[in-house]
C-alpha positions as CSV (number, residue, x, y, z in Angstrom):
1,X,-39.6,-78.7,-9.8
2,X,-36.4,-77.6,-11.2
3,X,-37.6,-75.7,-13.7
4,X,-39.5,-73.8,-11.5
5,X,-36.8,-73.6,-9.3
6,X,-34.7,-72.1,-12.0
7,X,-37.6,-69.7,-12.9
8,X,-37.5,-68.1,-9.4
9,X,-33.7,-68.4,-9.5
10,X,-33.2,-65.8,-12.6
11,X,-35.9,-63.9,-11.6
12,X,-33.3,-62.5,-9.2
13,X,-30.2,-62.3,-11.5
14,X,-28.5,-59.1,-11.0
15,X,-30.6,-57.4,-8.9
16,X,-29.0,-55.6,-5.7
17,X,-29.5,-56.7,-1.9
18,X,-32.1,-53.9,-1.7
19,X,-34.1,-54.9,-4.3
20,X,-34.1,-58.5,-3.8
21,X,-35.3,-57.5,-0.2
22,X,-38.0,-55.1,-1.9
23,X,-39.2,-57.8,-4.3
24,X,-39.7,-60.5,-1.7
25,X,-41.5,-57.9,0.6
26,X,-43.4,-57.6,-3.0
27,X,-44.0,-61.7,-3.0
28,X,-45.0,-62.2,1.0
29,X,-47.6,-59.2,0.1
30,X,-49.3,-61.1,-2.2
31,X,-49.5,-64.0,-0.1
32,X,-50.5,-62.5,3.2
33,X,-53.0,-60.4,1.5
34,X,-54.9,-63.5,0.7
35,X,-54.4,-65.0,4.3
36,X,-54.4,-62.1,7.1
37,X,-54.9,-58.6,6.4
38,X,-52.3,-57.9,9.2
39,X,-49.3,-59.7,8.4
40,X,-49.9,-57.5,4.6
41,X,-49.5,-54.4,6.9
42,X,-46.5,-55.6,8.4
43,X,-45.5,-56.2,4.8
44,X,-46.6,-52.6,4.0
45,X,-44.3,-51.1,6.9
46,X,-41.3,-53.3,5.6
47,X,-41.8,-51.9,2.6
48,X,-41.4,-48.3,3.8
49,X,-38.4,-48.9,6.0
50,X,-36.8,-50.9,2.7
51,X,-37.6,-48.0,0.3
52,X,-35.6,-45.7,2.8
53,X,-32.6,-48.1,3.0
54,X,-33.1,-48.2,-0.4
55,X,-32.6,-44.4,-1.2
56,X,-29.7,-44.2,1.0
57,X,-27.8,-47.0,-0.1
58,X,-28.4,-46.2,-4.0
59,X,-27.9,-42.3,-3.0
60,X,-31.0,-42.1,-5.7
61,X,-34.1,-41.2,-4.9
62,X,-37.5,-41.1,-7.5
63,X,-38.5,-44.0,-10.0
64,X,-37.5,-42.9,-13.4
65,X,-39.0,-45.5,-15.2
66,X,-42.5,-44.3,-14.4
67,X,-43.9,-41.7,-17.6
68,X,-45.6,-38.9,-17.2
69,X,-49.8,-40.4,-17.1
70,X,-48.5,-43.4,-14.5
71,X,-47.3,-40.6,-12.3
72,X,-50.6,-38.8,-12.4
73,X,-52.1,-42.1,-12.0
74,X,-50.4,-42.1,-9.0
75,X,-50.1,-39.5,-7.9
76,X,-54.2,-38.8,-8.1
77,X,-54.6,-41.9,-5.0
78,X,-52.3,-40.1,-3.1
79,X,-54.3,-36.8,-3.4
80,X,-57.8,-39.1,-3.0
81,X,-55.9,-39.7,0.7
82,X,-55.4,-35.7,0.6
83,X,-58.7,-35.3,0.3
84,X,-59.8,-37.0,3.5
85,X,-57.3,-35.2,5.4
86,X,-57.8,-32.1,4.3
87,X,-61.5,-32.6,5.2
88,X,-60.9,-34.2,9.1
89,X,-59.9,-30.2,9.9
90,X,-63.8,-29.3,9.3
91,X,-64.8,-32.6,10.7
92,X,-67.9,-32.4,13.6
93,X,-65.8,-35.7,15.1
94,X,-62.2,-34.8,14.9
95,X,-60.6,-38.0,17.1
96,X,-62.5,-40.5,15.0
97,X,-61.5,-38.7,11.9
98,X,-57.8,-39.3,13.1
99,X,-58.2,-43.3,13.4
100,X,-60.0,-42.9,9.8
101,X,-56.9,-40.9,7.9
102,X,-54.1,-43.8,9.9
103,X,-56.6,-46.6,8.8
104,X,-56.6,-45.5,5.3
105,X,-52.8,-44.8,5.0
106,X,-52.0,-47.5,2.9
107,X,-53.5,-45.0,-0.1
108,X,-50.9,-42.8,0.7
109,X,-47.9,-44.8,1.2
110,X,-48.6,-47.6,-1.7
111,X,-48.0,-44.5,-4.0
112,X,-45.3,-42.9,-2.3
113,X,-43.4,-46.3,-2.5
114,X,-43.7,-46.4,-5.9
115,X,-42.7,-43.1,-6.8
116,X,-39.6,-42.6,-4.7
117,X,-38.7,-46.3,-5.2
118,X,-36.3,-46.8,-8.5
119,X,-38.7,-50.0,-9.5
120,X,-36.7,-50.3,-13.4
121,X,-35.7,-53.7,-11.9
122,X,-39.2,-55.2,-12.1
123,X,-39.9,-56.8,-15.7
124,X,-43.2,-58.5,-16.9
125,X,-41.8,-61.9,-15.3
126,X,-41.4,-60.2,-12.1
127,X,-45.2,-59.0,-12.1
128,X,-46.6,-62.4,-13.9
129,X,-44.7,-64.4,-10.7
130,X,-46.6,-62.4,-8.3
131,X,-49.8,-63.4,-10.2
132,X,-48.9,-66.7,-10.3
133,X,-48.1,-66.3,-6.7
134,X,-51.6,-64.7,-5.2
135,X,-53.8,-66.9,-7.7
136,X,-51.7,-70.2,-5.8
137,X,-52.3,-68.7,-2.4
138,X,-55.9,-68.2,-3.0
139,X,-56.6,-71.6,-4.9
140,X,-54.2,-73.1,-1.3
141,X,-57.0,-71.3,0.9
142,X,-59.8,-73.1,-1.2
143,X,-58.8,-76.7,-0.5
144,X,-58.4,-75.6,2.7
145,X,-61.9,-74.7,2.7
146,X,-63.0,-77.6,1.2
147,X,-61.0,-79.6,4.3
148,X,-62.9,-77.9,7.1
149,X,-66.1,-78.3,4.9
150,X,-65.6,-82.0,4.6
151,X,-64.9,-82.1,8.9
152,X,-68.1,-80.1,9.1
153,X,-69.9,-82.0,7.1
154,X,-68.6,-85.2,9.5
155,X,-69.9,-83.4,12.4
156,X,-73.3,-83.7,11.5
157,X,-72.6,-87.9,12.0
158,X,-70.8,-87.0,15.5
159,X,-67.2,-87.6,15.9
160,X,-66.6,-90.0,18.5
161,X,-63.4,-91.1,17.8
162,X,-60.3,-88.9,19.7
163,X,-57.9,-89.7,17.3
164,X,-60.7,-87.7,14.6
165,X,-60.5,-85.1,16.7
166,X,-56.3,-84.6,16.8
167,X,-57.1,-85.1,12.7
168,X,-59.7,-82.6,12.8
169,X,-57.6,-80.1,14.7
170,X,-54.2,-80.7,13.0
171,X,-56.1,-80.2,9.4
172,X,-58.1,-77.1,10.6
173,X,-54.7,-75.2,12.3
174,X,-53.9,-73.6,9.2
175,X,-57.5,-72.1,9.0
176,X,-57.3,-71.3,12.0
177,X,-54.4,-68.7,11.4
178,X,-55.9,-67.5,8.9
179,X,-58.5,-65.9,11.2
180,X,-57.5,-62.6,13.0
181,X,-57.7,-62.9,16.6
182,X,-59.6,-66.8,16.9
183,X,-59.4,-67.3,20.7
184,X,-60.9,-64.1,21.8
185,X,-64.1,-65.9,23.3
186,X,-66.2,-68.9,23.0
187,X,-68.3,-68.3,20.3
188,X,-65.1,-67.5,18.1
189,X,-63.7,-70.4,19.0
190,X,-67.2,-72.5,18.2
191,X,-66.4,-70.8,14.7
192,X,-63.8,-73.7,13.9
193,X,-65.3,-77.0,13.3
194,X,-63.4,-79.4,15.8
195,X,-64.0,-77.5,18.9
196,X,-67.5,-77.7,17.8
197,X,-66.6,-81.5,17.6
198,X,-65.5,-81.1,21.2
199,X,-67.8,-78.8,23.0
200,X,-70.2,-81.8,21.6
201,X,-68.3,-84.5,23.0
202,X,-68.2,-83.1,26.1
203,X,-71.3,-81.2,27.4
204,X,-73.8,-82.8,24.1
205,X,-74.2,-78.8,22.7
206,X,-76.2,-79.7,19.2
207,X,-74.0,-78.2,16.3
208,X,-77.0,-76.5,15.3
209,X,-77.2,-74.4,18.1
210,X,-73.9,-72.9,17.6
211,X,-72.5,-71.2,15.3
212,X,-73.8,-71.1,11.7
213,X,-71.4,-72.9,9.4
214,X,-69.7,-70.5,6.4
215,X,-67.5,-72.2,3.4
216,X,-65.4,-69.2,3.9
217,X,-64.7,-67.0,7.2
218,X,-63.5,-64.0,5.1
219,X,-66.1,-61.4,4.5
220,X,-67.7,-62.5,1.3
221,X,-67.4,-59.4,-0.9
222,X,-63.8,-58.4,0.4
223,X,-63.5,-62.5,-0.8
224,X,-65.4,-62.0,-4.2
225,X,-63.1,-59.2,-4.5
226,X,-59.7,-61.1,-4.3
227,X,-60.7,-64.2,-6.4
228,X,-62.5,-62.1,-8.8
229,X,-59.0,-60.1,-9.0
230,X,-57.0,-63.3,-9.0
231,X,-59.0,-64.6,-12.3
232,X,-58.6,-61.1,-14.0
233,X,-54.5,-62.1,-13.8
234,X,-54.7,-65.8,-14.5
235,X,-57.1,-64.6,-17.8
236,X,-54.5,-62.2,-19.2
237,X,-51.6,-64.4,-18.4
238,X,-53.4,-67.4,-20.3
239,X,-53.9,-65.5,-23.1
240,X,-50.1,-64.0,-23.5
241,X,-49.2,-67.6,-23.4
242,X,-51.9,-69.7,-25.0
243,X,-49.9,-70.1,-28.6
244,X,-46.7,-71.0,-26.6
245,X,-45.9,-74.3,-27.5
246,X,-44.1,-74.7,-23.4
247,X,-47.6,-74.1,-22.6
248,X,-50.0,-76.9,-23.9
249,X,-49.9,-78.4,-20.2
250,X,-49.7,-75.6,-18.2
251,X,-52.6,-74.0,-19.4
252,X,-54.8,-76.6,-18.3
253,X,-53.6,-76.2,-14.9
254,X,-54.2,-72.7,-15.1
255,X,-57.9,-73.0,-16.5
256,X,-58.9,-75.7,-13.4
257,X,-57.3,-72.8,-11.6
258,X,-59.7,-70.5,-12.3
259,X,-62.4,-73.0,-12.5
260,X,-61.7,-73.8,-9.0
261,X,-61.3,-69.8,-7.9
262,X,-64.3,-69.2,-9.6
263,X,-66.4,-72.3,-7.6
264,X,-65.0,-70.6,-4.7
265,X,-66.5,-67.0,-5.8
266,X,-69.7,-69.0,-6.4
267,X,-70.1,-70.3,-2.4
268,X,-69.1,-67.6,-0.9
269,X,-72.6,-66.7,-0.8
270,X,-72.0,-62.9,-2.0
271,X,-74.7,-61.5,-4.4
272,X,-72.2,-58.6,-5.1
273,X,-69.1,-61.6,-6.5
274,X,-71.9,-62.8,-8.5
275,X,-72.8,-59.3,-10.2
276,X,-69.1,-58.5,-10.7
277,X,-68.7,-61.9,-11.8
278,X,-70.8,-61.6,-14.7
279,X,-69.5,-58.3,-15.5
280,X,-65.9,-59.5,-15.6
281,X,-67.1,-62.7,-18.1
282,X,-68.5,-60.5,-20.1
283,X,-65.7,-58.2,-20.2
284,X,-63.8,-61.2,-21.4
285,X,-66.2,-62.5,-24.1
286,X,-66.6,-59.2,-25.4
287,X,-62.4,-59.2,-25.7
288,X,-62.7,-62.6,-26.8
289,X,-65.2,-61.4,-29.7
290,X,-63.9,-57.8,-31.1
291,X,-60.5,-58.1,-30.2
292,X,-59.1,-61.9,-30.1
293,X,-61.9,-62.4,-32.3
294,X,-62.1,-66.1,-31.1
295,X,-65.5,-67.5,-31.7
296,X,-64.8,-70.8,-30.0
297,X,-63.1,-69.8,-27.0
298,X,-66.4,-68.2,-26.5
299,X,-68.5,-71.0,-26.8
300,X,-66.4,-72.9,-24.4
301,X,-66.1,-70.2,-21.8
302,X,-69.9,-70.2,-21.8
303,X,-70.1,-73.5,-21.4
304,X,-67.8,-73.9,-18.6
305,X,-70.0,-71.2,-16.8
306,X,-72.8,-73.1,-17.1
307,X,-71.4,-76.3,-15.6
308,X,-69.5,-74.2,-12.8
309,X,-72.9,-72.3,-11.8
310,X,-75.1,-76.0,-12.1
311,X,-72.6,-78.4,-10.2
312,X,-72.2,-75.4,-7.7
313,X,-75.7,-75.0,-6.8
314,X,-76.3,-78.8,-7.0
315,X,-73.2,-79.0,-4.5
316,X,-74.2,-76.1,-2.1
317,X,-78.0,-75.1,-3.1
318,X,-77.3,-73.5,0.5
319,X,-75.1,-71.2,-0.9
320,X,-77.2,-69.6,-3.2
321,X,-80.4,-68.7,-0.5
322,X,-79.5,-65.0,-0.5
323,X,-79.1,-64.8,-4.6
324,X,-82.8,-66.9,-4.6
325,X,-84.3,-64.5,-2.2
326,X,-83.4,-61.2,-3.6
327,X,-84.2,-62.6,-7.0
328,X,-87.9,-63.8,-5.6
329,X,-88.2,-60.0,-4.0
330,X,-87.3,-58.3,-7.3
331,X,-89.9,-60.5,-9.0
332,X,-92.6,-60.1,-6.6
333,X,-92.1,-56.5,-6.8
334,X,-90.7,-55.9,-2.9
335,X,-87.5,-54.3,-2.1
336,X,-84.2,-56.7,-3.2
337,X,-82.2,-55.1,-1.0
338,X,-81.3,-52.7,2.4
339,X,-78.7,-51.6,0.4
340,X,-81.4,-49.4,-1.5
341,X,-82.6,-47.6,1.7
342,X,-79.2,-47.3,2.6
343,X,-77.9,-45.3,-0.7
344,X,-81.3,-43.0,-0.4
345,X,-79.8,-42.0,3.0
346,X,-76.4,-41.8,2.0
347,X,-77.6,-39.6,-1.0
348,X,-80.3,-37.6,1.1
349,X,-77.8,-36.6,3.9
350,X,-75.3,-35.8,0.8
351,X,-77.6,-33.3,-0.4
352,X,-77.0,-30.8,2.7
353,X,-73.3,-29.9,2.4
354,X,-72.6,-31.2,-1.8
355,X,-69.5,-29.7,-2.8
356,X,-66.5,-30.5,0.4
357,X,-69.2,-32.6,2.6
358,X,-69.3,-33.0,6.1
359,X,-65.8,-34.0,6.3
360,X,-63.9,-37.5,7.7
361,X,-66.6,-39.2,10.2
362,X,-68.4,-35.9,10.0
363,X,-71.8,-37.0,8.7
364,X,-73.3,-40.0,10.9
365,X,-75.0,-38.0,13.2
366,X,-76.5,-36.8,9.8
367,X,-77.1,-40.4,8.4
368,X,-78.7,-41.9,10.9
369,X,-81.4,-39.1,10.9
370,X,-82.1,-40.6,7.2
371,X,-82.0,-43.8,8.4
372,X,-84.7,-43.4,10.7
373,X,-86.8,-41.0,8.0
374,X,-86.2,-44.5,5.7
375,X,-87.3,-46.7,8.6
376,X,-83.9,-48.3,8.2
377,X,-83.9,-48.6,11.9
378,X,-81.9,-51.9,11.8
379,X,-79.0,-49.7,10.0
380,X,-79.5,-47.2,13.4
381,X,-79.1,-49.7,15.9
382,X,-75.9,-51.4,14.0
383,X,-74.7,-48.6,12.8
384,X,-73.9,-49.5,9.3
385,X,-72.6,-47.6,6.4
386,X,-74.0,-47.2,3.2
387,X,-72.2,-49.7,2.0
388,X,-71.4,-48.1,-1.2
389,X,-67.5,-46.0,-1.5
390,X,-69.0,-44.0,-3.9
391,X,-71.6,-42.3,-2.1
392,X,-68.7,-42.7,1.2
393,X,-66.8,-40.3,-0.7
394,X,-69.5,-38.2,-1.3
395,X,-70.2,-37.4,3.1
396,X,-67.0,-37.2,3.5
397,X,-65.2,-35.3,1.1
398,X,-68.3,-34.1,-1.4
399,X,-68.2,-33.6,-5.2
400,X,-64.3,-32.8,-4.9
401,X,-63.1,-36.2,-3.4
402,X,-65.8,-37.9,-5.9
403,X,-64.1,-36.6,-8.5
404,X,-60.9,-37.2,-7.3
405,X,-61.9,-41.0,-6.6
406,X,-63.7,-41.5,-10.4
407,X,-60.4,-39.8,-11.7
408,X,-57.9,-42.4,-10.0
409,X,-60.1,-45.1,-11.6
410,X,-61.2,-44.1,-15.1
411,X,-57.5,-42.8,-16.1
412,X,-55.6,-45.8,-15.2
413,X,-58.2,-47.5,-18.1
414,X,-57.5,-44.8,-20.4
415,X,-53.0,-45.4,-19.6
416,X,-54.2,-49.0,-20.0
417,X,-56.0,-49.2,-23.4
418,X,-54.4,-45.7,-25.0
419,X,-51.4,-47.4,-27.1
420,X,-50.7,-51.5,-27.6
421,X,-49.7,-53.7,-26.1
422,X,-52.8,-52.7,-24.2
423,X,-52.4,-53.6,-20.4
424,X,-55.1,-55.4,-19.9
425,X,-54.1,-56.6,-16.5
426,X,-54.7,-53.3,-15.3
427,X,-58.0,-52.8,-17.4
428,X,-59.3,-55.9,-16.1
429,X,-59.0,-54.9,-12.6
430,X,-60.4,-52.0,-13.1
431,X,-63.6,-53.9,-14.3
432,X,-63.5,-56.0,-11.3
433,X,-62.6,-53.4,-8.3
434,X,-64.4,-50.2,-9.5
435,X,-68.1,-52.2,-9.5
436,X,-67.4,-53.7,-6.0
437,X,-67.2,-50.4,-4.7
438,X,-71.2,-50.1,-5.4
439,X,-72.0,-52.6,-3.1
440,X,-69.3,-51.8,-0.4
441,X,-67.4,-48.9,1.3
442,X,-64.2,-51.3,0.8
443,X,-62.0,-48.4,1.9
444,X,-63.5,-48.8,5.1
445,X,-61.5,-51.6,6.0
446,X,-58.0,-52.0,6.1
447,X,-58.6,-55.6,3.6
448,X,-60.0,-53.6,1.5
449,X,-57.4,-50.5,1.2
450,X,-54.3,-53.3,1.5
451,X,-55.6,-54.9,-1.4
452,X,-56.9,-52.1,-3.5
453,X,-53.8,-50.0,-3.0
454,X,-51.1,-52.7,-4.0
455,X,-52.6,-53.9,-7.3
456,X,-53.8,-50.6,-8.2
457,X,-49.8,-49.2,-7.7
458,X,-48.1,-52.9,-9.2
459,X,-50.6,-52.9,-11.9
460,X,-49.4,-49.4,-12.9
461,X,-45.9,-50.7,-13.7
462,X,-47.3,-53.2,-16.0
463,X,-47.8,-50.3,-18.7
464,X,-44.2,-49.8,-18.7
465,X,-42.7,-52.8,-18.1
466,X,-45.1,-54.4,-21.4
467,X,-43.7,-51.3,-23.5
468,X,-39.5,-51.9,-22.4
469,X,-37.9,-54.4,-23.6
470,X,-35.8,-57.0,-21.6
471,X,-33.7,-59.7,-21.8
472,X,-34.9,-61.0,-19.0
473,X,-37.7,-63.8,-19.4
474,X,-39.3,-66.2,-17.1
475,X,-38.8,-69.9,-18.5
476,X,-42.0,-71.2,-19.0
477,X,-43.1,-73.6,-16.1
């Protein structure tokens, strides 16, 4: 404990009263992120009234740490936000193309912070706490997970007892917070295992009959998304440090880390984690192989992921009913997904106006004529999306903002990978982030844009702060 104590101690040696503010902004972020989407935007405003302080009190504004690519980098998801506002002034719905462009402000502002922000300050320690820091929050929200399972799992015995009850509550309170608006009616509340405990005691409701039970509240891809991301990190940061002699018993804690992020991925139920999943091991092994060049390290890893994927299933075969059923459709020949109907339509309705598109909340009226030419009636009535950023882009802004969108993702890999030490932080994310956006419009939703926007801008800063040189260092833990 002192040593860590001491490593969070230095990692704010000599920095100024503004930038310690900024940097612990930076560290609630990362927490909140993980926890409630609306305390991060909080965050996110802080952030913007501490980079104006900032200037005035340092009578300096711009970042000149940042070179020339990491600015375009920049610089390109601040023009991807152009892009929708430019296209809300030919927009058929004008009003809900407002509440879009203030919804999806955070890819605007995330790179406006970090270009008029002087962020020399911020090392590789600085950026490896913050991993530390989200992968701790996250792995927190799993055993909390695993608590409300356990009382859920109880409920199916009957609790009796009152003093179970005032256990049950007191355990599942910090769930509870974790949920945006919990007491809005009934059936919300029903959501949180004790006062299903208690709307049993006292009128005999079958659990059943309520609400069905979920390991995880979060949305399950938005979910996939941050564990998947939170892996990424704890990967790179075990490798910088797997020689380090400090690090022999850390590293195991790290690797049940990930083991445990990674059984958390597995029952969230979300056929998309699993896909990206797979993509990012690979990713790994294929490091592992040509780069690292470490045979056994391979032959561990894929060891591991058989045990994870076996004593997951064998704990939670429920978990796994939506993987098993699009796997039996695929094999039987029938459609695996709505997702497919929905990306004809998406594509279909695309076709009419290709090159600007229909412009911000422009096109429904559009796609829900090729949802009903698809017989995706379901998608009508609901009125989903195509679930799929990609083909999002494409309504809205047309081949322009496509462009723009592929260009803010495949140039960061390029800054990543184009001189060593590679940044493979940022590569890595890319690997994870860029596929989820197939299989949901994740800038549709502020969790999404909060979270995509931060480690997209912070990851940035890794290029340079791997290339300087520091004296400062994080004692290991």
């Amino acid at each position: 404990m002192k040593t860590l104590t001491a490593s969070v101690k230095s990692l704010f040696q000599g920095l100024k009263w503004y930038e310690k503010t900024e940097y612990l902004l930076l560290a609630l972020f990362v927490i909140t992120i993980a926890t409630d989407w609306s305390l991060a935007l909080w965050c996110l405003l802080l952030l913007c009234a501490n980079t104006i302080v900032k200037i005035f009190a340092s009578h300096h504004i711009g970042n000149p740490s940042l070179n020339r690519p990491i600015r375009i980098c920049l610089c390109l998801m601040a023009a991807y936000y152009m892009a929708y506002a430019v296209s809300a002034i030919y927009s058929s719905q004008p009003h809900e193309a407002l509440s879009t462009l203030s919804m999806m402000l955070p890819l605007l502002l995330f790179p406006l912070i970090f270009l008029l922000s002087d962020t020399r300050y911020l090392r590789r320690p600085h950026l490896s706490f913050l991993t530390y820091l989200f992968a701790a929050t996250l792995t927190l929200r799993f055993l909390v997970m695993l608590v409300r399972a356990s009382i859920h799992s109880a409920e199916s015995q009957l609790i009796h007892s009152t003093t179970d009850i005032i256990t049950a509550l007191l355990l599942q309170f910090g769930s509870a917070l974790s949920q945006s608006s919990p007491f809005q009616n009934l059936n919300t509340l029903l959501v949180i295992p004790p006062f299903r405990a208690i709307a049993h005691l006292f009128n005999g409701t079958p659990f059943e009959a309520l609400k069905p039970f979920e390991f995880d509240p979060l949305h399950h891809n938005y979910l996939s998304l941050y564990l998947l991301t939170a892996i990424a990190l704890l990967y790179t940061e075990l490798l910088r440090h797997w020689k380090s002699p400090r690090w022999r018993k850390i590293r195991w804690i790290v690797i049940a880390d990930i083991a445990m992020l990674s059984i958390h991925m597995l029952l969230s139920d979300s056929r998309s984690g699993i896909v990206v999943w797979i993509v990012l091991a690979s990713a790994c092994l294929v490091h592992l192989a040509f780069v690292r060049k470490q045979w056994r390290s391979i032959a561990i890893i894929l060891a591991s992921l058989a045990v994870l994927i076996g004593g997951s299933y064998w704990a939670s075969p429920k978990s796994y009913e939506r993987i098993s059923s699009t796997l039996h459709n695929i094999r039987i020949g029938e459609q695996a997904d709505v997702r497919q109907d929905l990306w004809k339509s998406g594509l279909a309705t695309a076709r009419e106006h290709p090159v600007f598109g229909y412009g911000c909340d422009g096109y429904w009226d559009s796609l829900f004529e090729q949802y009903r030419v698809h017989d995706c009636f379901t998608a009508c009535v609901n009125e989903f999306s195509t679930h799929n950023q990609y083909i999002e882009t494409l309504l809205a802004t047309g081949i322009v903002g496509l462009v723009l969108l592929l260009a803010m993702i495949l140039l960061p890999v390029y800054v990543a990978l184009r001189r060593r030490p590679h940044n493979l932080p940022l590569a890595l994310f890319t690997v994870v982030y860029a596929p989820c956006l197939i299989f949901e419009a994740t800038f549709g939703r502020q969790m999404g844009l909060l979270f995509i926007g931060f480690w997209y801008c912070l990851l940035l800063l890794h290029s340079r702060s791997i290339s300087t040189s520091s004296q400062l260092t994080l004692p290991e833990l």
